[in-house]
Short mmCIF file of the C-alpha atoms (twelve columns), coordinates in Angstrom:
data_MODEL
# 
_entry.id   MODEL 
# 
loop_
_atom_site.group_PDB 
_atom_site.id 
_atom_site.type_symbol 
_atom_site.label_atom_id 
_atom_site.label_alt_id 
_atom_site.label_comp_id 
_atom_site.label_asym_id 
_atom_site.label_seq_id 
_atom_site.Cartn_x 
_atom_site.Cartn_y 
_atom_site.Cartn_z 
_atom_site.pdbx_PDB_model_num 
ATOM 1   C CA . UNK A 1   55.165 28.997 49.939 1 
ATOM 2   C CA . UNK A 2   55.791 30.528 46.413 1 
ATOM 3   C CA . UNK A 3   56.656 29.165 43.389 1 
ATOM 4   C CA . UNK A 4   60.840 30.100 43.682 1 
ATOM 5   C CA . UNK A 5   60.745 28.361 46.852 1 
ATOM 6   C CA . UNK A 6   59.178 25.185 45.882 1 
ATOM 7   C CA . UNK A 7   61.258 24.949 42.671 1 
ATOM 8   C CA . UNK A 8   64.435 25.554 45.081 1 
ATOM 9   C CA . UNK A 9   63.708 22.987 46.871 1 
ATOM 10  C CA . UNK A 10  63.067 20.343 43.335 1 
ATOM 11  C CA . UNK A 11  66.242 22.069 42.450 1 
ATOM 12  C CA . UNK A 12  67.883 20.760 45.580 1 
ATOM 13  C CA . UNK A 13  66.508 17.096 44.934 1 
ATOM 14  C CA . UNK A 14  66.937 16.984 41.237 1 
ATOM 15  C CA . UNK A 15  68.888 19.357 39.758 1 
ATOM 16  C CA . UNK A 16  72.241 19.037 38.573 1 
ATOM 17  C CA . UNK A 17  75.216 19.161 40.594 1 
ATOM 18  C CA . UNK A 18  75.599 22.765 40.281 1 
ATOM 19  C CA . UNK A 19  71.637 23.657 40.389 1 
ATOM 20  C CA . UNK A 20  71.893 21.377 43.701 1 
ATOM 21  C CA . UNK A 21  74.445 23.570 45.425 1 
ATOM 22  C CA . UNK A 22  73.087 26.747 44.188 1 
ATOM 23  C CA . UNK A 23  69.798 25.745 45.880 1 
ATOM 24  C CA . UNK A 24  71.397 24.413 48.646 1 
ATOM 25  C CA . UNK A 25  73.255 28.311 49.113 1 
ATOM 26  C CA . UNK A 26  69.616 30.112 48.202 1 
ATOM 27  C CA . UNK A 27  67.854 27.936 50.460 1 
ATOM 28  C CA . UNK A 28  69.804 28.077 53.773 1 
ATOM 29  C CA . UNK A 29  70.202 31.555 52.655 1 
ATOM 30  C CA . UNK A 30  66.613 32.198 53.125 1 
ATOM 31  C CA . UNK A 31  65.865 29.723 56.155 1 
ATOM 32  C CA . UNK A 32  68.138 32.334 58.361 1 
ATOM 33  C CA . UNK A 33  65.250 34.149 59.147 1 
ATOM 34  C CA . UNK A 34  61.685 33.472 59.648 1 
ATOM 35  C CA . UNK A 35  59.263 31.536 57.265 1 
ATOM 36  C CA . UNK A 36  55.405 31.269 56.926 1 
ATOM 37  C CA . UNK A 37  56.012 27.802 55.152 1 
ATOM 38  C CA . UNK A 38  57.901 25.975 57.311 1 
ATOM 39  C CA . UNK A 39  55.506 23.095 58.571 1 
ATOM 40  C CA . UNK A 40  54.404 22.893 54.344 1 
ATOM 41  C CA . UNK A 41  57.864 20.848 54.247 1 
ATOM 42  C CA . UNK A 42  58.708 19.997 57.456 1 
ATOM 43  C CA . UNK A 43  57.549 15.940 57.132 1 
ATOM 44  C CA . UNK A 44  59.178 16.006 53.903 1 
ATOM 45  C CA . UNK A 45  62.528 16.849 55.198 1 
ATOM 46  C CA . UNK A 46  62.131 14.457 58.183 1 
ATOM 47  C CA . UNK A 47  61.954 11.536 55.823 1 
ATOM 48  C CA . UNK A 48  64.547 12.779 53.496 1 
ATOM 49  C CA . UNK A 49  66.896 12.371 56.496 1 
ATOM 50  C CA . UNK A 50  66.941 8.625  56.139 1 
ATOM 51  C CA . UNK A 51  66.907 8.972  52.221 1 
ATOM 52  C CA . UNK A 52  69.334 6.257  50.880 1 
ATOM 53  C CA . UNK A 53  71.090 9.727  49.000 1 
ATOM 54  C CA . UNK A 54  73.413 10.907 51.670 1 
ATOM 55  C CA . UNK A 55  73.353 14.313 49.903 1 
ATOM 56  C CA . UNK A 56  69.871 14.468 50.283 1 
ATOM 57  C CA . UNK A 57  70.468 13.618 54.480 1 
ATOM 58  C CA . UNK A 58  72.570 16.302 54.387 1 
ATOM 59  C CA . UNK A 59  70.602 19.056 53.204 1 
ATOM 60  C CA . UNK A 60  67.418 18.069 55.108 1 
ATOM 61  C CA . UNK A 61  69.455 18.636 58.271 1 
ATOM 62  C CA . UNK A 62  70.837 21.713 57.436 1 
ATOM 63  C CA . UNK A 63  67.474 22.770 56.306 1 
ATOM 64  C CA . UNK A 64  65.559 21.418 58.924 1 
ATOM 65  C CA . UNK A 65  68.115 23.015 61.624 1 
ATOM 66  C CA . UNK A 66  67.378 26.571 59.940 1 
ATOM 67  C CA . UNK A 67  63.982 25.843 60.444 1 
ATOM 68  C CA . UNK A 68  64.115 25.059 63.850 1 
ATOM 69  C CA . UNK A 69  66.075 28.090 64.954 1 
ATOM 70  C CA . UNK A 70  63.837 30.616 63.187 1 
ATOM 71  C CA . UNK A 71  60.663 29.132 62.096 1 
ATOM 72  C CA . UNK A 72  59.362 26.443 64.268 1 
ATOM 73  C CA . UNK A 73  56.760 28.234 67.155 1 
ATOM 74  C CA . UNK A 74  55.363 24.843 67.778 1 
ATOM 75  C CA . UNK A 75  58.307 23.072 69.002 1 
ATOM 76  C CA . UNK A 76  57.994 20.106 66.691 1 
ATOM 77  C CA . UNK A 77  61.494 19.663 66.543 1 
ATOM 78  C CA . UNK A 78  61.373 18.387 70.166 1 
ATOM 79  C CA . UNK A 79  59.459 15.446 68.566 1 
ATOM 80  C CA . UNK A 80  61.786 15.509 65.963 1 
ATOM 81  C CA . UNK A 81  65.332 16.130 67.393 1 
ATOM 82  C CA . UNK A 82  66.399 11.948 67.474 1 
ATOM 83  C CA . UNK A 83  65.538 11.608 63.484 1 
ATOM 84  C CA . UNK A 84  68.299 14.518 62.881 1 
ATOM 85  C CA . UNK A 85  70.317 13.713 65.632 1 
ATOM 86  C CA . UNK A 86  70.556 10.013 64.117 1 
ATOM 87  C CA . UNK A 87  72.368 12.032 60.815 1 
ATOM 88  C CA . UNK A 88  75.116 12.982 63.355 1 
ATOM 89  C CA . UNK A 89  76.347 9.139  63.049 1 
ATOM 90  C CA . UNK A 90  75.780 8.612  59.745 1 
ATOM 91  C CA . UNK A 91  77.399 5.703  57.665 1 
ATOM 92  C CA . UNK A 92  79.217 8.562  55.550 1 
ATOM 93  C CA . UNK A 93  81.166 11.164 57.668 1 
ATOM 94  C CA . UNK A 94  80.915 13.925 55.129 1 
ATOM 95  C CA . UNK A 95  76.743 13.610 55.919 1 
ATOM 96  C CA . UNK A 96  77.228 13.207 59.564 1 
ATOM 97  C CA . UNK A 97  79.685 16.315 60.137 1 
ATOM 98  C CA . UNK A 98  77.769 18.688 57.448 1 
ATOM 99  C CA . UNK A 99  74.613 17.960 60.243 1 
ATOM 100 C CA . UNK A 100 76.900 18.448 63.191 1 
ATOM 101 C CA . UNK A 101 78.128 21.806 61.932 1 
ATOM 102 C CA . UNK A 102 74.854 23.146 61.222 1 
ATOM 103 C CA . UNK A 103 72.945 21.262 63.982 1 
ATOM 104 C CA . UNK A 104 74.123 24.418 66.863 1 
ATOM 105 C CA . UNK A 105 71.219 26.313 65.273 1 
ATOM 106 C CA . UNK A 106 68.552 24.085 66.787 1 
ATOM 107 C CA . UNK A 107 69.809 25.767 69.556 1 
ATOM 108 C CA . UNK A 108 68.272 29.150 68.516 1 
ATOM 109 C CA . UNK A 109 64.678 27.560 68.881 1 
ATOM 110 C CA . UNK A 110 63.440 27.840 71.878 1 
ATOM 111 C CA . UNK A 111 64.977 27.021 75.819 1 
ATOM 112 C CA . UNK A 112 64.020 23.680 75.410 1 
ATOM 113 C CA . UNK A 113 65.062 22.953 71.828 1 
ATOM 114 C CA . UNK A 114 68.462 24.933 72.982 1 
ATOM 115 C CA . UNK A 115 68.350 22.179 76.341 1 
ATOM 116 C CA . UNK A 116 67.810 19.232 74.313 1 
ATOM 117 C CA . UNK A 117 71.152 20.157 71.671 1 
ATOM 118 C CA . UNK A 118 73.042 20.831 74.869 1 
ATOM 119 C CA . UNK A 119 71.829 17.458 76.677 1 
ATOM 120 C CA . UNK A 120 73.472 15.331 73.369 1 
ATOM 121 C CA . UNK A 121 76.417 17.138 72.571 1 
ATOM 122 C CA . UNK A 122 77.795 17.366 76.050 1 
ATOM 123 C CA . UNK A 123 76.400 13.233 76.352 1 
ATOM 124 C CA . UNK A 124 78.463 12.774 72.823 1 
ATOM 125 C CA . UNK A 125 81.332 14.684 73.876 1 
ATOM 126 C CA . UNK A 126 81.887 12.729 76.995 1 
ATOM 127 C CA . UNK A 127 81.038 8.845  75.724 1 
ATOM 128 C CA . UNK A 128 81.891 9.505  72.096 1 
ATOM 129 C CA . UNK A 129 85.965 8.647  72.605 1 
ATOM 130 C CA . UNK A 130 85.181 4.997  71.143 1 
ATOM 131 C CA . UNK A 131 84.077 6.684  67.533 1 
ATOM 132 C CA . UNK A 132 86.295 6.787  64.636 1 
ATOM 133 C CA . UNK A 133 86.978 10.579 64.028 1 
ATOM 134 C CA . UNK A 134 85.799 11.848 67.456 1 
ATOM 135 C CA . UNK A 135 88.522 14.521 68.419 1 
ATOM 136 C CA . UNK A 136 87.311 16.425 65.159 1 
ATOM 137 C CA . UNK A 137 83.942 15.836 66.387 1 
ATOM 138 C CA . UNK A 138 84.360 16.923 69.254 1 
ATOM 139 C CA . UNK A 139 85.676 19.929 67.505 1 
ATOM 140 C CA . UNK A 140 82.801 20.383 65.384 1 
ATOM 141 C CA . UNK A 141 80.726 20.188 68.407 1 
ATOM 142 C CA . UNK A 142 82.441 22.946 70.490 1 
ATOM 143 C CA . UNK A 143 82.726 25.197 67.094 1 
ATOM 144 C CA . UNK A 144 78.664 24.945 66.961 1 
ATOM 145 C CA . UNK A 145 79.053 25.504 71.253 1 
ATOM 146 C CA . UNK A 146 80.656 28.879 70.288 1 
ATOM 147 C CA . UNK A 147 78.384 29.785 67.447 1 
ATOM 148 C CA . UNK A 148 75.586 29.821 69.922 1 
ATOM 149 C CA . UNK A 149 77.192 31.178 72.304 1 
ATOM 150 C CA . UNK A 150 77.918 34.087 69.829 1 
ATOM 151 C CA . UNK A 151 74.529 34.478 68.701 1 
ATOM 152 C CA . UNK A 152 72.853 34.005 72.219 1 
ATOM 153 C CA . UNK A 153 75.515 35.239 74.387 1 
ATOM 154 C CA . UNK A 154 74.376 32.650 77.014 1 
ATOM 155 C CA . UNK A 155 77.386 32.289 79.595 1 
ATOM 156 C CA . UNK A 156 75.849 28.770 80.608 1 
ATOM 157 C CA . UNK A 157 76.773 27.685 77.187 1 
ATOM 158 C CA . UNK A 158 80.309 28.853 77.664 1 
ATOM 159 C CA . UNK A 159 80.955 27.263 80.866 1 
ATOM 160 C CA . UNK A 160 80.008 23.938 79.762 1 
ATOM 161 C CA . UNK A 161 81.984 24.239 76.657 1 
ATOM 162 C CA . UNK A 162 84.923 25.348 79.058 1 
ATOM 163 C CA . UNK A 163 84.165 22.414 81.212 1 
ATOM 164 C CA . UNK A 164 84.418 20.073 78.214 1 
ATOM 165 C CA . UNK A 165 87.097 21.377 77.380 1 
ATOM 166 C CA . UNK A 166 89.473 21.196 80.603 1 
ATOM 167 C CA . UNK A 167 87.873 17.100 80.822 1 
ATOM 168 C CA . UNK A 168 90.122 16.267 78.034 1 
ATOM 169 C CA . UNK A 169 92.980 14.039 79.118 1 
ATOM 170 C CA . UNK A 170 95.370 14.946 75.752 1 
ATOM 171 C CA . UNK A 171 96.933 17.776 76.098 1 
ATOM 172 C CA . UNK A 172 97.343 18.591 72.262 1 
ATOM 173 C CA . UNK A 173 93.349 18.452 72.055 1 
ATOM 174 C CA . UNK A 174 93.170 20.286 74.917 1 
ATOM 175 C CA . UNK A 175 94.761 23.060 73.697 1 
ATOM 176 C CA . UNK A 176 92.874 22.668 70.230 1 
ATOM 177 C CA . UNK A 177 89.574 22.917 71.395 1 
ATOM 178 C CA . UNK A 178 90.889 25.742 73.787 1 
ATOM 179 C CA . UNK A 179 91.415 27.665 70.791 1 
ATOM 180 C CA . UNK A 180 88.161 27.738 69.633 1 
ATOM 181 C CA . UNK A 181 86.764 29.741 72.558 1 
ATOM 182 C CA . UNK A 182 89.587 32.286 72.282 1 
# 
């Protein structure tokens, strides 16, 4: 890992506001492709998850979802998947639905990291009625459904997302979420 990259990711800890975002933008710019450095901050951004900063939850999912889409050829975020799944319900919605909307790219990984983002959204889509803010959720879920679809053009992932969709009882939602896949 060079020197720009580790001072990106200080940057995203402790910079200011604005050096914060812009190495927020820089770095998930540069985690949409492959890295040779991945596993040199992996642990770091698997404890930053349950940091008591829910900025800094927020960006170690997004990174950590980047990472796992393009630069994870061990799998380790199979081990790893319940620590940033945990971020989806976190105590501040702004953390939990910046990981939900970025958490679709785990699905890039490999068959089983895309199985195991399938298995909990389609769980959390079906039991999740009881949670405040779960038709946008659900939303956010099917969005990241479509994004996957779009980038894997997997016509399993379609069908369930279809499926989930015609289970709604509400019409209005129904037709919502029907939108999305339009």
């Amino acid at each position: 890992m060079d020197q720009k990259i580790q001072d990106l990711f200080e940057l995203s800890k402790n910079g200011t506001k604005e050096e914060r975002y812009n190495a927020l933008i820089e770095l998930n710019s540069t985690l949409e492709q492959p890295v040779d450095w991945a596993y040199d901050v992996w642990d770091d951004l698997i404890e930053l998850l349950s940091d008591k900063d829910g900025h800094q939850r927020s960006r170690a999912a997004q990174y950590l979802s980047r990472l796992a889409a393009y630069s994870d050829p061990e799998d380790r975020i199979l081990k790893d998947f319940d620590a940033l799944w945990q971020v989806t319900f976190d105590e501040k919605f702004v953390t939990a639905r910046h990981t939900i909307q970025t958490l679709w790219r785990v699905g890039l990984g490999s068959d089983a990291a895309n199985n195991l983002f399938l298995e909990h959204v389609i769980d959390r889509f079906n039991d999740g009625d009881k949670e405040k803010n779960y038709t946008l959720i659900r939303s956010d879920f099917l969005q990241g459904m479509r994004n996957l679809y779009d980038e894997t053009h997997d016509e399993v992932i379609k069908t369930q997302a279809l499926e989930l969709i015609t289970s709604v009882d509400d019409s209005k939602y129904q037709k919502k979420y029907a939108q999305i896949w339009k």
